[in-house]
LODRENVEX-310334 format. One record per residue (C-alpha): z, y, x; chain. Coordinates in steps of 0.25 Angstrom, whole numbers, plus 2048, in hexadecimal, padded with zeros to 3 digits. Each point is the difference from the previous one (the first is absolute). Layout:
<nodes>
<node Z="Z" Y="Y" X="X" miba="A"/>
...
</nodes>
This chain:
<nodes>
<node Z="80E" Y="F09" X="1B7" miba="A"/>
<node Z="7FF" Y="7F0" X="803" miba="A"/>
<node Z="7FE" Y="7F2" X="7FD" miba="A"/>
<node Z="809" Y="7F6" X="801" miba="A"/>
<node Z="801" Y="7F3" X="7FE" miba="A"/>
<node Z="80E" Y="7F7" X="7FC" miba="A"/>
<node Z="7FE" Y="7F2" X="802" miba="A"/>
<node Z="80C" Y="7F4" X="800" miba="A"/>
<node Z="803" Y="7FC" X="80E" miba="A"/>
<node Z="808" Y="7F1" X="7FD" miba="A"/>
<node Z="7FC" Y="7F8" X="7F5" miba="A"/>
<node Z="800" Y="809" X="7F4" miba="A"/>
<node Z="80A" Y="807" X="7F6" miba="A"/>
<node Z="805" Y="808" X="80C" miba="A"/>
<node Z="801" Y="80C" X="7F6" miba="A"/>
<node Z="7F4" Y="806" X="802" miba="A"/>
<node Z="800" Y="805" X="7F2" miba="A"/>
<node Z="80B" Y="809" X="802" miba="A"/>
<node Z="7FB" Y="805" X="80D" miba="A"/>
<node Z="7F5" Y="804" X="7FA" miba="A"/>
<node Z="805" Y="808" X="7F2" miba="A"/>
<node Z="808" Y="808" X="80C" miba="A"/>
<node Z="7F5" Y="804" X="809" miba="A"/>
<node Z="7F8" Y="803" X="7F3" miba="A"/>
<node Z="80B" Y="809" X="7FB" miba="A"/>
<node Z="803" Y="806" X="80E" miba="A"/>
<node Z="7F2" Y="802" X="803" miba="A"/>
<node Z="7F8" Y="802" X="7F3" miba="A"/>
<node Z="7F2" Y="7F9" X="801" miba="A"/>
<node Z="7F5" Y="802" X="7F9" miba="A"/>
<node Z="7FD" Y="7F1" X="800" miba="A"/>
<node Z="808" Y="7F4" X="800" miba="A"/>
<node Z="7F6" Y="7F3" X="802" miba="A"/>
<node Z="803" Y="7F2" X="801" miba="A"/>
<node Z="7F9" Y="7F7" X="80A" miba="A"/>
<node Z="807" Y="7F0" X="800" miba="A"/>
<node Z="7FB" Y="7F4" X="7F7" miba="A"/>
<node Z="802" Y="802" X="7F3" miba="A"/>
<node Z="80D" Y="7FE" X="7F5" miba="A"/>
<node Z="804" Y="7F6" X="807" miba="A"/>
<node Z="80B" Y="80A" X="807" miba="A"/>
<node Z="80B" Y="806" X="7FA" miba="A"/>
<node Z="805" Y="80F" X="803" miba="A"/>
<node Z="80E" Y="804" X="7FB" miba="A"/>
<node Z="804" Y="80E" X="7FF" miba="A"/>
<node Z="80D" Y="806" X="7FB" miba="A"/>
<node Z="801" Y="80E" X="7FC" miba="A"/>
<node Z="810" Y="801" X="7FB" miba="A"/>
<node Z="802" Y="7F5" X="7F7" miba="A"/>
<node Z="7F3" Y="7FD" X="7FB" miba="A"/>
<node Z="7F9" Y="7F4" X="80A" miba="A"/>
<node Z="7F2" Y="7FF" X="7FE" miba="A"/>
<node Z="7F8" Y="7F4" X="805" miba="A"/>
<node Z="7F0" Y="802" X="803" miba="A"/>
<node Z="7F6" Y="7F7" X="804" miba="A"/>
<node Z="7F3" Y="80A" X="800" miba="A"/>
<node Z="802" Y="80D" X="7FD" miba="A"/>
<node Z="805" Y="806" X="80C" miba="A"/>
<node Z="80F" Y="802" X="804" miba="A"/>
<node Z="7FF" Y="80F" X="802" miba="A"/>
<node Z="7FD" Y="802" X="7F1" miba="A"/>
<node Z="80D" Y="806" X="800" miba="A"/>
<node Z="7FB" Y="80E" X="806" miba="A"/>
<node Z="7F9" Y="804" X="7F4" miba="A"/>
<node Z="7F5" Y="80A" X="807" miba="A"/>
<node Z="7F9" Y="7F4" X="807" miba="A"/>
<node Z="7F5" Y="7F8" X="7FB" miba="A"/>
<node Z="802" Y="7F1" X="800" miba="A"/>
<node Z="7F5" Y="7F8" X="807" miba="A"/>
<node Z="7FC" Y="7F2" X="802" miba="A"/>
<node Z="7F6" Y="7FD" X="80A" miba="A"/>
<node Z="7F6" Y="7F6" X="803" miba="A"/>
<node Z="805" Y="7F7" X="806" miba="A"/>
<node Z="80B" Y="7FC" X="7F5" miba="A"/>
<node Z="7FE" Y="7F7" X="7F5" miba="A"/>
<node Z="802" Y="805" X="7F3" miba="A"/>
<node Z="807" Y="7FA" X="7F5" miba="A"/>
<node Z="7FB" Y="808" X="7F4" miba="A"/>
<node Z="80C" Y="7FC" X="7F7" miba="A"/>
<node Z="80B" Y="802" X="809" miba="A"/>
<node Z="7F6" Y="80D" X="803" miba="A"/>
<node Z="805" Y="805" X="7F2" miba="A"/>
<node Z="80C" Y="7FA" X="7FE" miba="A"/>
<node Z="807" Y="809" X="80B" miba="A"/>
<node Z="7F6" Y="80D" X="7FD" miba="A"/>
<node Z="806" Y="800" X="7F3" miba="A"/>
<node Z="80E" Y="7FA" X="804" miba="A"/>
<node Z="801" Y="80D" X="80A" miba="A"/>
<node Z="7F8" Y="80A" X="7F8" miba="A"/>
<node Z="7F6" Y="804" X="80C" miba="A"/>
<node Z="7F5" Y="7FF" X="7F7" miba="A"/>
<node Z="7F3" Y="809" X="805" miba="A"/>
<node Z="80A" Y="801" X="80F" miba="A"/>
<node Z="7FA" Y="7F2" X="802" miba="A"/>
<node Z="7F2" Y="7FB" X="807" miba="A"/>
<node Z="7FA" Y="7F4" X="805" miba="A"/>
<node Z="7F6" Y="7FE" X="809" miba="A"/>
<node Z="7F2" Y="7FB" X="7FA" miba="A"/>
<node Z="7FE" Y="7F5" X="809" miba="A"/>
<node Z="80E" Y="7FB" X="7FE" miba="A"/>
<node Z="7FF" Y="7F0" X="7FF" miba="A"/>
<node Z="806" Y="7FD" X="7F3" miba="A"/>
<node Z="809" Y="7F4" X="7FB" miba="A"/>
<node Z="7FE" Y="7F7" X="7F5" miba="A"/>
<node Z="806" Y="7F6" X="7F7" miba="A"/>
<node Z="7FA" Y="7F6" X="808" miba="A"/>
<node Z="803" Y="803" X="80C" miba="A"/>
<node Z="80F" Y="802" X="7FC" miba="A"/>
<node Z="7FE" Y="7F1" X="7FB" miba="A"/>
<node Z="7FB" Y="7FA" X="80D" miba="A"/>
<node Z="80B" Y="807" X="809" miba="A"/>
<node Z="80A" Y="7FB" X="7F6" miba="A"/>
<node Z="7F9" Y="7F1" X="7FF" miba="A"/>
<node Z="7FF" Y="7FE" X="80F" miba="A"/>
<node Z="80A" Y="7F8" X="807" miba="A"/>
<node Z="7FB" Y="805" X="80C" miba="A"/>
<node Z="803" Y="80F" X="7FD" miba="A"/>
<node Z="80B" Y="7FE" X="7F7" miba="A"/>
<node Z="807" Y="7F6" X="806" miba="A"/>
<node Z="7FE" Y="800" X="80F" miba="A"/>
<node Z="7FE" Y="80D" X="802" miba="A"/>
<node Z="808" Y="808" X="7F5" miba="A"/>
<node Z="7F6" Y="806" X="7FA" miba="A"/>
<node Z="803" Y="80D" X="7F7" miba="A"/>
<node Z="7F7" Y="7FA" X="7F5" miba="A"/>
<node Z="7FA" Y="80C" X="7FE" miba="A"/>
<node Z="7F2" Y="7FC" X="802" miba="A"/>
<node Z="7FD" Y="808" X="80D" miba="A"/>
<node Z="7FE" Y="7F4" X="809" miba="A"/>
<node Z="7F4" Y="7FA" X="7F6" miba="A"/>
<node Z="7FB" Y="80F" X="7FD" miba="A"/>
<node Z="7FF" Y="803" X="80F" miba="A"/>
<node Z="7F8" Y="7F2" X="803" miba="A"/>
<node Z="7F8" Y="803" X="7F5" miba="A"/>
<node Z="7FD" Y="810" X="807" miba="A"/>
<node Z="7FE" Y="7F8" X="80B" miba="A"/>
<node Z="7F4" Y="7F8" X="7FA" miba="A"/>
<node Z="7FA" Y="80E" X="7F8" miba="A"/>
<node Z="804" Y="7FA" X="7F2" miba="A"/>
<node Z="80C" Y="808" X="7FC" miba="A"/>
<node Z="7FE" Y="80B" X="7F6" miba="A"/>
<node Z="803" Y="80F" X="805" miba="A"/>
<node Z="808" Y="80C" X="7F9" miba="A"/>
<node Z="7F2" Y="805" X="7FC" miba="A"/>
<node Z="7FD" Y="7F5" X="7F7" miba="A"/>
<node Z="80B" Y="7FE" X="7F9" miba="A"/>
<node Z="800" Y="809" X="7F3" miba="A"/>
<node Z="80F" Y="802" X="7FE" miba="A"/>
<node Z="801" Y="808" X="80F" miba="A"/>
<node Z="7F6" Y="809" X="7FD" miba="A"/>
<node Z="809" Y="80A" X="7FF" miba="A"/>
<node Z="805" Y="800" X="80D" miba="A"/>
<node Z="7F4" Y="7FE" X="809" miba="A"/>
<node Z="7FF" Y="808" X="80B" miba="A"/>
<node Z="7FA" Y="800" X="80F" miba="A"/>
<node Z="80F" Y="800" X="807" miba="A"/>
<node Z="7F8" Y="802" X="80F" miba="A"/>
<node Z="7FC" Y="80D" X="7FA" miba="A"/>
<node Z="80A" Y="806" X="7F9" miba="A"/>
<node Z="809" Y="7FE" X="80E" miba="A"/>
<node Z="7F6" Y="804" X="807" miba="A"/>
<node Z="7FF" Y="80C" X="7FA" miba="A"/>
<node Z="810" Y="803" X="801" miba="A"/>
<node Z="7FF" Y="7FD" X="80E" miba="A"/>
<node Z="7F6" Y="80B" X="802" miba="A"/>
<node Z="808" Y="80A" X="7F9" miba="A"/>
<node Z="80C" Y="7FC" X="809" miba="A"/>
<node Z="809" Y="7FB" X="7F5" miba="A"/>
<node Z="808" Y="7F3" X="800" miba="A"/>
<node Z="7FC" Y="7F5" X="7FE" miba="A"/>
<node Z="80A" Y="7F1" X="7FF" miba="A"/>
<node Z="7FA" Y="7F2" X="802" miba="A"/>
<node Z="809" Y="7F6" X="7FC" miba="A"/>
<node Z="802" Y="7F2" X="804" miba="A"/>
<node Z="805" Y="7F3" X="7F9" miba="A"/>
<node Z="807" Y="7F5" X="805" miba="A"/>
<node Z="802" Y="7FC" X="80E" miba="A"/>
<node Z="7FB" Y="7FE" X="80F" miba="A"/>
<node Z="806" Y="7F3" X="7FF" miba="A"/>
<node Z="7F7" Y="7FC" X="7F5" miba="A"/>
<node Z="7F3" Y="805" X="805" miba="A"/>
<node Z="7F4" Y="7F7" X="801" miba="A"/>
<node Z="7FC" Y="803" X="80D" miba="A"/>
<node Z="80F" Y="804" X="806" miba="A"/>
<node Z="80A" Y="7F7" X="7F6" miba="A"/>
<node Z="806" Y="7F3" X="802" miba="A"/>
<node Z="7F2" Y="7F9" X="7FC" miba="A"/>
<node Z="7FF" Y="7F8" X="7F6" miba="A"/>
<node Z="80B" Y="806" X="7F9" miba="A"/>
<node Z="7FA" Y="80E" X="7FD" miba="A"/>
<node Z="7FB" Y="807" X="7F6" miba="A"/>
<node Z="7EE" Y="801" X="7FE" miba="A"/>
<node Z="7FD" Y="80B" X="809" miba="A"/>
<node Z="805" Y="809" X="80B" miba="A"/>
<node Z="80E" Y="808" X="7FD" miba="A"/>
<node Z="7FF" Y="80C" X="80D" miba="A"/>
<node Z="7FE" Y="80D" X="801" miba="A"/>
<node Z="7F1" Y="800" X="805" miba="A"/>
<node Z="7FD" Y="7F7" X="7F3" miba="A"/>
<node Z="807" Y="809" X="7F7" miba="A"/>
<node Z="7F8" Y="80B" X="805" miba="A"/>
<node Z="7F3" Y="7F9" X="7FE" miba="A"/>
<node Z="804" Y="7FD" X="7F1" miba="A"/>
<node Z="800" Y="80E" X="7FF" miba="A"/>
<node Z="7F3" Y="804" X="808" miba="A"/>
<node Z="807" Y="808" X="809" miba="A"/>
<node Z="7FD" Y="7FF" X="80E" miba="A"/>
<node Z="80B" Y="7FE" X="80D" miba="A"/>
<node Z="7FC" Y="80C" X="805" miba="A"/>
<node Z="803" Y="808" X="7F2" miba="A"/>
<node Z="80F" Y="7FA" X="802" miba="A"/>
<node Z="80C" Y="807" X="803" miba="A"/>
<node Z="80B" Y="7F9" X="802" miba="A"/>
<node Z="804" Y="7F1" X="7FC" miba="A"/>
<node Z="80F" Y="7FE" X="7FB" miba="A"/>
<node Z="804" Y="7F2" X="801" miba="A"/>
<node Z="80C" Y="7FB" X="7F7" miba="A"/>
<node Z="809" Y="7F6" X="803" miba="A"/>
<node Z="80C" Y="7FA" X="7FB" miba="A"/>
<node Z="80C" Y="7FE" X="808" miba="A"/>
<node Z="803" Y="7F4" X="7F8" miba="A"/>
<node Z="7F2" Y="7F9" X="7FE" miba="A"/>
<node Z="7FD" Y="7F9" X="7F5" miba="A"/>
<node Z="7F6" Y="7F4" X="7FB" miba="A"/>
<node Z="7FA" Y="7FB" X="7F3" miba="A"/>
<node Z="7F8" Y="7F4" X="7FF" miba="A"/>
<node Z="7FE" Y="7F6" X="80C" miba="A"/>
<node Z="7FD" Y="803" X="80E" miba="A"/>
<node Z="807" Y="802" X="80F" miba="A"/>
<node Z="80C" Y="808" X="7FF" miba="A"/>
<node Z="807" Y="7FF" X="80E" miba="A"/>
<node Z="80B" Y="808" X="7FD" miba="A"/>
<node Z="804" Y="7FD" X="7F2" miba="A"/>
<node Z="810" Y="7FD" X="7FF" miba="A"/>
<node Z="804" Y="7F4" X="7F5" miba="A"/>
<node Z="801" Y="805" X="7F3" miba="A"/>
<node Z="80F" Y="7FE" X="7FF" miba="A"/>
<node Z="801" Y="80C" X="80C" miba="A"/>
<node Z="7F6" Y="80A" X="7F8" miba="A"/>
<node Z="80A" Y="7FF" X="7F4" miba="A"/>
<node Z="80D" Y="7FF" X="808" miba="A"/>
<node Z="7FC" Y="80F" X="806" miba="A"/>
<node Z="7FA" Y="804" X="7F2" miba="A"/>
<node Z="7F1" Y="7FF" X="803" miba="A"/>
<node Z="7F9" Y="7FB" X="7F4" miba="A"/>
<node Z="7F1" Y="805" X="7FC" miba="A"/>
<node Z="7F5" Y="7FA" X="7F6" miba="A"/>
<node Z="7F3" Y="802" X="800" miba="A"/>
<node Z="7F9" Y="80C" X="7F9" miba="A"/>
<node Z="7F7" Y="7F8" X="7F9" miba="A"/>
<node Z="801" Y="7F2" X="802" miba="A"/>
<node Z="810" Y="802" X="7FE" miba="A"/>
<node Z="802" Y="7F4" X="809" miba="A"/>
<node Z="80D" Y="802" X="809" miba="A"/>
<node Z="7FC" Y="805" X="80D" miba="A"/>
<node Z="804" Y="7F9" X="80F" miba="A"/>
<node Z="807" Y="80B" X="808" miba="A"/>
<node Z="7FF" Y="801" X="811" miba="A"/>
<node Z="807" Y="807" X="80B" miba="A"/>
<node Z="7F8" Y="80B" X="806" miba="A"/>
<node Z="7F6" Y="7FB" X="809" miba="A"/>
<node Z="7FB" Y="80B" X="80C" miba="A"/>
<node Z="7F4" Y="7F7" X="805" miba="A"/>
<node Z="7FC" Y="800" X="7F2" miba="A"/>
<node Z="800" Y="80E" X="7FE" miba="A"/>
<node Z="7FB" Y="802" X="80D" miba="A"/>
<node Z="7F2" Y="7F9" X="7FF" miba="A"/>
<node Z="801" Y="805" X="7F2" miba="A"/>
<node Z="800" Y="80E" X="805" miba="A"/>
<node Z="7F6" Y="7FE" X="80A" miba="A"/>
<node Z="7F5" Y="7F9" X="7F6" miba="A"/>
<node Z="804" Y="80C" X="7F6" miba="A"/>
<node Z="7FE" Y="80C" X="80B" miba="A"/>
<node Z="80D" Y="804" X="7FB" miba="A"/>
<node Z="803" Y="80E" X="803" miba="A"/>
<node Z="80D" Y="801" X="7F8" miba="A"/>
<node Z="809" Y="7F6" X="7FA" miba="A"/>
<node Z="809" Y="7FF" X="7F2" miba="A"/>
<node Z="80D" Y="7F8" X="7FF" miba="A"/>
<node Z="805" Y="7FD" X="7F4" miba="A"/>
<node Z="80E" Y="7F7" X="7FC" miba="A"/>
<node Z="807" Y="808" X="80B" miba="A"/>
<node Z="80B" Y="800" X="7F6" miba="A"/>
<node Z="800" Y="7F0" X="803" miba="A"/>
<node Z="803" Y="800" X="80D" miba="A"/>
<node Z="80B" Y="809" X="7FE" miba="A"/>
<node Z="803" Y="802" X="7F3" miba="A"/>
<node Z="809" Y="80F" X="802" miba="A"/>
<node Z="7F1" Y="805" X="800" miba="A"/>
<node Z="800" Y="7FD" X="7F2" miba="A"/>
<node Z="7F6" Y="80E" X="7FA" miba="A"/>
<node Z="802" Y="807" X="80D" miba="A"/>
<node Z="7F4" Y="80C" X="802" miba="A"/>
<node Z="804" Y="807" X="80E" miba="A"/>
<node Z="7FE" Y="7F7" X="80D" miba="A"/>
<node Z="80D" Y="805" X="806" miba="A"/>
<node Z="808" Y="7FB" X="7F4" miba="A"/>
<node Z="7FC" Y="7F0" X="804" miba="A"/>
<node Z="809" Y="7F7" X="806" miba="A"/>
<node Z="801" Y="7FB" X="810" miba="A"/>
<node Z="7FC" Y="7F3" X="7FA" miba="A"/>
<node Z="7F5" Y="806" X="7F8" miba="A"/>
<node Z="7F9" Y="807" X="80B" miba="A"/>
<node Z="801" Y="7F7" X="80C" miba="A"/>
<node Z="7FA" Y="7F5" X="7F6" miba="A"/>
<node Z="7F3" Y="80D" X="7FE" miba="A"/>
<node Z="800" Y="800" X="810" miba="A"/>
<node Z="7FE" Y="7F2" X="803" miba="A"/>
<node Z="7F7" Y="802" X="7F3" miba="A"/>
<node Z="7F8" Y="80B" X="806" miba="A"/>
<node Z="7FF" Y="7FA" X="80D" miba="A"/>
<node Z="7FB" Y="7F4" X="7FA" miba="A"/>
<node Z="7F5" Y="807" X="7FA" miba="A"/>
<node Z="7FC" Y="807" X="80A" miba="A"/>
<node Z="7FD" Y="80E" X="7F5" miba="A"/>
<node Z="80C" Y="80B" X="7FC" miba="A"/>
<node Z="807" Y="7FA" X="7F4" miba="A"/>
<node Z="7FE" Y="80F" X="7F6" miba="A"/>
<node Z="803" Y="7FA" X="7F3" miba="A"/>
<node Z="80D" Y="7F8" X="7FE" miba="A"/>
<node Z="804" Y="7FB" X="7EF" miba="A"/>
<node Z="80E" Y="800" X="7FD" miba="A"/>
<node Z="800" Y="7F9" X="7F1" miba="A"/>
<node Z="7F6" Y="7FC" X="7F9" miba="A"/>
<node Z="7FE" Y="80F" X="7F8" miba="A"/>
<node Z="7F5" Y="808" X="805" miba="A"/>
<node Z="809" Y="80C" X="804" miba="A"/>
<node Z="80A" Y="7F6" X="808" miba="A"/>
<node Z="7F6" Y="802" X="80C" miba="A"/>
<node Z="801" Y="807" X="80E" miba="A"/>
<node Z="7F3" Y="808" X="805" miba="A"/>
<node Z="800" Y="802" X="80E" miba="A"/>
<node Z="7F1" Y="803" X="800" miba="A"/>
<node Z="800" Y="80F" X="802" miba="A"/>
<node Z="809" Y="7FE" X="80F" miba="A"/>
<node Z="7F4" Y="7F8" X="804" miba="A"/>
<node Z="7F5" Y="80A" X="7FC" miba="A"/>
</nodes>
């Protein structure tokens, strides 16, 4: 089968949640595994009515067969840990990595108490910045010796390891966005560590040559939360006046909305190693798209906006979300293969 990884290609909440419970159904791994920083990124997913909104266990826990892991690279918050395994019912589904770094009450407090991360930067307030400084300096606990995660150690490397040898899938998702990377983002305004595809793959212990193909998500609206460059964003008063509004998954905050921005996209892609693009908010550029699932059905408007898109990026665009439930999607992936 394969690995594939699904990363954000602007500067977050591109809807990579959503793309990802799709490919999971559609493709039925085995393992779904995070990479990223920790809860300090929100997933939405919507599955008819009911929204869910994650921040650790992994956005594909809507295809029941897979099991749910964390790798370790991600920061683990033991209580939102629990608070989503019960809230979901994924109980025995879900597994974190032993050498997860794990986040703690103080470090919650020094993210929350620095005016530097909370004010400057726009810090989550999570506690990841301070948890990874302190992983950084070989003093932050590990999953393994915190007694209330015992039940869900395991060696994540291993277990997909082992998949990948038996030719099953396998997802690796991604939080947040390239934009926000430490390495790649719009420094200093960016989150504590790398945000790409090679990174998320190294969270997990997987090696670039065990990798598949890389889908890249972007929003044809992007969008910002917290401080930092955004050199496309319209005034708020044009966002609302064309009925763009969007808060944050877990900060709530009100997000800033941009117009497409190909160079963005384009290094983005490149940094990635994109080899297939999703577009999600289609349905905002023209808005007869509304829940649309077959390609030819799209308006003029709608797919010469996926051209210049496509070209932008440089990869085929195969995925393409209507609205923001899971079914309202086009999959084009299958014309590609």
């Amino acid at each position: 089968m394969s690995c594939t990884i699904i990363v954000g290609g602007f500067f977050g909440d591109e809807g990579k949640g959503k793309v990802v419970a799709h490919i999971a159904y559609k493709d039925k791994p085995v393992i779904i595994s995070r990479g990223g920083v920790g809860p300090n990124a929100g997933h939405t997913v919507q599955v008819g009515t009911k929204e869910y909104g994650v921040r650790m266990v992994p956005s594909g826990f809507v295809y029941k067969d897979a099991k749910l892991c964390i790798g370790s690279g991600v920061l683990v918050d033991p209580r939102v840990l629990k608070h989503e395994v019960d809230m979901l019912g994924v109980r025995g589904r879900v597994f974190v990595d032993k050498r997860c770094g794990v986040i703690t009450e103080d470090h919650i407090a020094r993210d929350k108490g620095s005016d530097h991360l909370a004010k400057k930067i726009g810090s989550t307030g999570s506690g990841c910045g301070p948890a990874n400084s302190d992983r950084v300096m070989r003093i932050s606990p590990q999953a393994k010796d915190v007694p209330e995660l015992a039940e869900y150690l395991m060696d994540v490397p291993k277990a997909i390891d082992e998949e990948l040898k038996k030719d099953n899938c396998v997802l690796l998702e991604g939080t947040q966005g390239f934009g926000i990377s430490l390495y790649y983002g719009t420094y200093p305004f960016v989150t504590s560590k790398d945000t790409s595809a090679s990174q998320i793959a190294a969270d997990n212990g997987v090696g670039p040559t065990r990798i598949d193909d890389v889908v890249v998500v972007f929003k044809a609206y992007p969008t910002r939360v917290g401080e930092g460059p955004f050199s496309t964003e319209m005034p708020s008063e044009k966002s609302d006046a064309m009925g763009i509004q969007e808060f944050g998954t877990v900060t709530h905050r009100k997000r800033r909305i941009g117009g497409w921005d190909g160079g963005m996209a384009r290094y983005s892609a490149m940094i990635n190693g994109c080899t297939q693009a999703a577009i999600t908010g289609i349905d905002r550029v023209d808005k007869a798209c509304f829940g649309v699932t077959d390609y030819s059905k799209l308006t003029k408007k709608a797919k010469d906006f996926l051209k210049t898109a496509e070209d932008d990026i440089g990869c085929p665009i195969t995925l393409i979300s209507t609205g923001p439930e899971i079914t309202q999607i086009i999959d084009l992936r299958e014309e590609l293969a």
